[in-house]
VOMARLUM-974294 format. One line per field, with one value per atom (N, C-alpha, C): x, y, z; atom name; residue in three letters. Coordinates in steps of 0.2 Angstrom, whole numbers. Layout:
% VOMARLUM-974294
xx <- c(X:...)
yy <- c(Y:...)
zz <- c(Z:...)
site <- c(CA:...)
code <- c(ALA:...)
% end
This chain:
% VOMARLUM-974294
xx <- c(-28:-22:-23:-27:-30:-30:-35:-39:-32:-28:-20:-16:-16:-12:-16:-24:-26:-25:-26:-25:-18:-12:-7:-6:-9:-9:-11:-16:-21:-18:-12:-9:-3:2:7:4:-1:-5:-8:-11:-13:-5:1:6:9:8:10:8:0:-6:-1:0:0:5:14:18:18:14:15:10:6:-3:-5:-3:-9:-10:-4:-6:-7:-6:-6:-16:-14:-23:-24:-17:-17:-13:-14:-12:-17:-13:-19:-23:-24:-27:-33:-33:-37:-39:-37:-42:-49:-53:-61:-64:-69:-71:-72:-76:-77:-69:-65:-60:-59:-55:-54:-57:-64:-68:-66:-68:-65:-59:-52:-45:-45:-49:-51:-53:-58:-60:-55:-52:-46:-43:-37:-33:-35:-43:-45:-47:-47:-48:-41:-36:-28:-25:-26:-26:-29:-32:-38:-32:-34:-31:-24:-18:-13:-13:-18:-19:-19:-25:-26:-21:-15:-10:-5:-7:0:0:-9:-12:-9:-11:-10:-1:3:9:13:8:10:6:2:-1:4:7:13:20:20:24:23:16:15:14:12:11:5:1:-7:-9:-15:-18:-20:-17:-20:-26:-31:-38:-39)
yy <- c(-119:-123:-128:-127:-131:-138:-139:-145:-148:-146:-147:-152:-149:-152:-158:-157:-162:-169:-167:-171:-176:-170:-173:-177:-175:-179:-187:-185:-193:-197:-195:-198:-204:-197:-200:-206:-206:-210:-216:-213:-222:-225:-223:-225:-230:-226:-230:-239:-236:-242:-246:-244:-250:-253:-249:-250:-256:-255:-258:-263:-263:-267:-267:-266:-267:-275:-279:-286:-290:-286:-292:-292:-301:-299:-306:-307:-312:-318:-323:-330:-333:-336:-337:-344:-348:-350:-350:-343:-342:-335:-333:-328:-330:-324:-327:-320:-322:-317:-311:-310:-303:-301:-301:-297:-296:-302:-300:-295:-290:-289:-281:-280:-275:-274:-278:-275:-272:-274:-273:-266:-266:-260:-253:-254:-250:-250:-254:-257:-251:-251:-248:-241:-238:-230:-228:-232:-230:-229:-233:-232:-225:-225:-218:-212:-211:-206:-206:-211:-209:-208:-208:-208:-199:-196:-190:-187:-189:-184:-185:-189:-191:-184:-185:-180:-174:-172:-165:-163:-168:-167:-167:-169:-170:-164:-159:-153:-150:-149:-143:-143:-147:-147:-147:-144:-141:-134:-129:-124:-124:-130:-129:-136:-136:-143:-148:-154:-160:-163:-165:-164:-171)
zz <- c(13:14:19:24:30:26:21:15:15:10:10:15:21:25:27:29:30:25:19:14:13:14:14:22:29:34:34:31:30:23:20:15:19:24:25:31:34:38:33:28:25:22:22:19:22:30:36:35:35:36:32:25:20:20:21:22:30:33:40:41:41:41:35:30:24:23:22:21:25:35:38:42:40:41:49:51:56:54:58:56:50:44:39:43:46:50:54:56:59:59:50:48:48:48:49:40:37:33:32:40:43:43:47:49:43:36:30:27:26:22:25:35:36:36:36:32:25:21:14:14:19:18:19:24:27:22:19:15:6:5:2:2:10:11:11:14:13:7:2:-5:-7:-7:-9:-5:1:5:3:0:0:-8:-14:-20:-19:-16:-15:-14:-8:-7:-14:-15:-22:-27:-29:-32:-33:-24:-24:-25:-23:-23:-31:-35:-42:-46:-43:-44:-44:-37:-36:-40:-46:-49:-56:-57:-62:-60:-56:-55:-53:-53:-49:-47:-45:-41:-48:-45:-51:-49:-53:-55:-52)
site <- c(N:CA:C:N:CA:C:N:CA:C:N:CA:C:N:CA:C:N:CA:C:N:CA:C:N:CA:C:N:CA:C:N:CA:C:N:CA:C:N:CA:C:N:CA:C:N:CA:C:N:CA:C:N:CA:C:N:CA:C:N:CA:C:N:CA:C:N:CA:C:N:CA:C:N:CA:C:N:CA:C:N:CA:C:N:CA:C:N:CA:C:N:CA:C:N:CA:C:N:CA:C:N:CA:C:N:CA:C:N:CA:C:N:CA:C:N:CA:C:N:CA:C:N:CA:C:N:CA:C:N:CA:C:N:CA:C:N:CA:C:N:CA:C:N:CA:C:N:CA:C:N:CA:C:N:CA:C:N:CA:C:N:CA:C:N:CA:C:N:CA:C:N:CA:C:N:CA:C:N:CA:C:N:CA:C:N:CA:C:N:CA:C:N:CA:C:N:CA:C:N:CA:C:N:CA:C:N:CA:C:N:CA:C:N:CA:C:N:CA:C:N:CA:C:N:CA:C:N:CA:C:N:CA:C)
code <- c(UNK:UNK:UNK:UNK:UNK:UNK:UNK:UNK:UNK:UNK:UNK:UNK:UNK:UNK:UNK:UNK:UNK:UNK:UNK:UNK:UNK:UNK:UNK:UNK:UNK:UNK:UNK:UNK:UNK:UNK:UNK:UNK:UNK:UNK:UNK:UNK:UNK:UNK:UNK:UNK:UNK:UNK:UNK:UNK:UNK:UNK:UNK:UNK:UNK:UNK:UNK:UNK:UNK:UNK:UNK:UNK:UNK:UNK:UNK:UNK:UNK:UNK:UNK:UNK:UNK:UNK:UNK:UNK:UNK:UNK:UNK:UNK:UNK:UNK:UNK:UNK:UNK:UNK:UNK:UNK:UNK:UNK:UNK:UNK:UNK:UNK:UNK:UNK:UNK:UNK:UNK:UNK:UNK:UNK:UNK:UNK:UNK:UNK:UNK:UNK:UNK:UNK:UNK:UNK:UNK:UNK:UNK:UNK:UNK:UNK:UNK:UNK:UNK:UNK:UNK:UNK:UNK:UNK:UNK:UNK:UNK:UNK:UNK:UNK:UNK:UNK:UNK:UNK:UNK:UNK:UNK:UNK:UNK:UNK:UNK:UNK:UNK:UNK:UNK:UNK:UNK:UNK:UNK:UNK:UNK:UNK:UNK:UNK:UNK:UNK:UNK:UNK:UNK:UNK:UNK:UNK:UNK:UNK:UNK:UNK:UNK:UNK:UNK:UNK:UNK:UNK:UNK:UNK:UNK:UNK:UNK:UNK:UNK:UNK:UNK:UNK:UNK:UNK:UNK:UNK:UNK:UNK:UNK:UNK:UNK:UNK:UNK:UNK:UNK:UNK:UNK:UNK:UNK:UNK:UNK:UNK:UNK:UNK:UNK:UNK:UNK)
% end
């Protein structure tokens, strides 16, 4: 159950992210490549992380874990 909660923590956390920071990567001006590539990468664990809770939360509504 621990796997679970954590799963579901780090969901409603990348939700945040993407909901609040996902698109802002600064003034486009004075975006540099590097910054963009690390937002990217965040932008893309948050996605993942909130894909997994989705997962699991669409499991408990058949009667067991979705795959």
């Amino acid at each position: 159950m621990t796997m679970d909660m954590d799963t579901l923590h780090k969901a409603r956390e990348a939700r945040n992210f993407i909901a609040h920071e996902g698109a802002s990567i600064g003034y486009m001006w004075s975006a540099r490549l590097e910054t963009i590539l690390q937002h990217a990468v965040k932008l893309r664990a948050a996605v993942a992380d909130l894909a997994a809770g989705d997962n699991l939360i669409s499991g408990l509504g058949t009667g067991g874990l979705a795959c």
